[in-house]
N, C-alpha and C positions, 0 to 999 in steps of 0.2 A: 706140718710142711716138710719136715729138714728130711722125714721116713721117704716122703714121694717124693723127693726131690735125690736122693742117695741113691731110689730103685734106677738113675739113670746111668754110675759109676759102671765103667767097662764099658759102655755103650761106643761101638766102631762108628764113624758119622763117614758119610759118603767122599770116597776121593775124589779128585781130579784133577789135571795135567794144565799145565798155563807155559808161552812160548811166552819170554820175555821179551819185548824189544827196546831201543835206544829208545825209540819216539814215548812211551810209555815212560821207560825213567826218566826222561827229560822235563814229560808233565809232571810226573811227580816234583821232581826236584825245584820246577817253578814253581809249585803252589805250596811248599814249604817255607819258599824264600832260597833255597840252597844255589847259591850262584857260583860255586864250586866248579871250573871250565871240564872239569872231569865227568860230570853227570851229564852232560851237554855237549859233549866235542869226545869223539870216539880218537882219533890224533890226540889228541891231548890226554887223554888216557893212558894209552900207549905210550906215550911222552914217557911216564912215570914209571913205567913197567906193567902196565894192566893187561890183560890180554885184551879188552876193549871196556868199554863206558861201565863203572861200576853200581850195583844199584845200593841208594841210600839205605841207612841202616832200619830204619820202619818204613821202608818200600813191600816189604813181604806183605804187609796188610792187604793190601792192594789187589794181590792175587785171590783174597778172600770176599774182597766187597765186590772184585770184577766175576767171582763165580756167578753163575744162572740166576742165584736166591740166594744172598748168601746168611739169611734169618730161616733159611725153610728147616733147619735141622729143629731150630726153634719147635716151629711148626708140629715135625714130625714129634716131636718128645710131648705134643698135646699142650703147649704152653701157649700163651696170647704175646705177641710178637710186639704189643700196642704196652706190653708190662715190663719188658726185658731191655736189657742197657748192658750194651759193652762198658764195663767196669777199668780194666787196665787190661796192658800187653806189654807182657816181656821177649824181647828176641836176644837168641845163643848161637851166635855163627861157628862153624866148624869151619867154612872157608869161602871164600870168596866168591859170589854170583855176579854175573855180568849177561850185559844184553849179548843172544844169541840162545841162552841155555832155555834150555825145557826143565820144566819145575815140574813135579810129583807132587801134590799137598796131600797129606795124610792127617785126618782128626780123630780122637779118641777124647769120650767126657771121661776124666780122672779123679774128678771130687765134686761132693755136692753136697750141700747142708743148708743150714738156716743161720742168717744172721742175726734177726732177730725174731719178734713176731709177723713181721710185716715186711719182712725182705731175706730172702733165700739168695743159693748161690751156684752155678753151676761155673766147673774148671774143666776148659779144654787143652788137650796139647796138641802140636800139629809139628807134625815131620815134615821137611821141605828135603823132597831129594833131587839128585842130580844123575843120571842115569845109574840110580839104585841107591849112590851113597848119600848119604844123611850130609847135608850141607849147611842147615840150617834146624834150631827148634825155638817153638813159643810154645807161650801158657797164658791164657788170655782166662780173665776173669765174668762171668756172666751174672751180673744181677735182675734177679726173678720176683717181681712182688708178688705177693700173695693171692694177689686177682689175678695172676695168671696162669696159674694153678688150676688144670681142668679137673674138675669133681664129678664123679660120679655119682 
C-alpha cells in the first residue's frame, strides 16, 4: 500500500478562486458558537482596527468543502471516497483575511505512506493567496484505508 500511495507525492490538485463574503463568515462563526461581535458586525470590526469582519481561524476549510467536489481529487487519484477521512488540519497565517478579499487556493499532495496494514496516508498543503501573496497555509491529513486502494 504505502509504494501506491507515495506514487501520489508532488501531485499538483486543481486550484481555484473563492470571493469571501460577511454573510459566509458570519455563518461560519454561528455554527461554531463564535459570538465574537467582530465576526458579525462589520462596524464593529472596524471598531478594533480591522479593515472589515475578520474570518475565524478554521474558516479556511470552508473555502474547501464550498469548492464544486471538494473529495473529487480523491476521486481523481483512483481512491474510493466511501474509504477516506479527513484526518486533521493545521492552519499558518501570514496575515490577516477579511470579507471582501478574493482567495486563490492552491493544493499539492506532499507525503504519503502507510500507517499501518490497513490504513495509509495521504498530506496535502494548500496555499491561500491574496492577489498573489501567500496569506495563509494548511496541511491536512488524509486517511486512506485499504479498500480504497484501486487495484489493478
Amino acid at each position: 500500500m504505502e509504494a501506491e500511495l507515495t506514487t501520489f507525492i508532488g501531485r499538483e490538485l486543481e486550484a481555484f478562486d473563492r470571493h469571501i463574503t460577511r454573510d459566509a463568515i458570519g455563518r461560519f462563526a454561528s455554527a461554531i458558537g463564535e459570538t465574537n461581535p467582530i465576526y458579525h458586525d462589520a462596524e464593529r470590526a472596524r471598531a478594533t482596527g480591522m479593515k472589515d469582519v475578520p474570518v475565524p481561524p478554521t474558516f479556511l476549510i470552508t473555502l474547501e468543502i464550498d469548492h464544486r467536489d471538494t473529495l473529487r481529487f480523491i476521486r481523481e487519484l483512483g481512491l474510493d471516497a466511501a474509504t477516506v477521512l479527513h484526518g486533521e488540519q493545521v492552519f499558518y497565517f501570514r496575515s490577516a483575511i477579511y470579507a471582501g478579499d478574493r482567495v486563490r487556493v492552491q493544493r499539492s499532495i506532499t507525503g504519503a505512506g502507510a500507517k499501518s496494514k490497513t490504513l495509509g496516508y495521504i498530506l496535502t498543503s494548500n496555499l491561500f493567496l491574496r492577489e498573489g501573496e501567500v496569506v495563509a497555509t494548511s496541511e491536512c491529513t488524509w486517511l486512506v484505508g485499504t479498500e480504497g486502494i484501486a487495484h489493478d
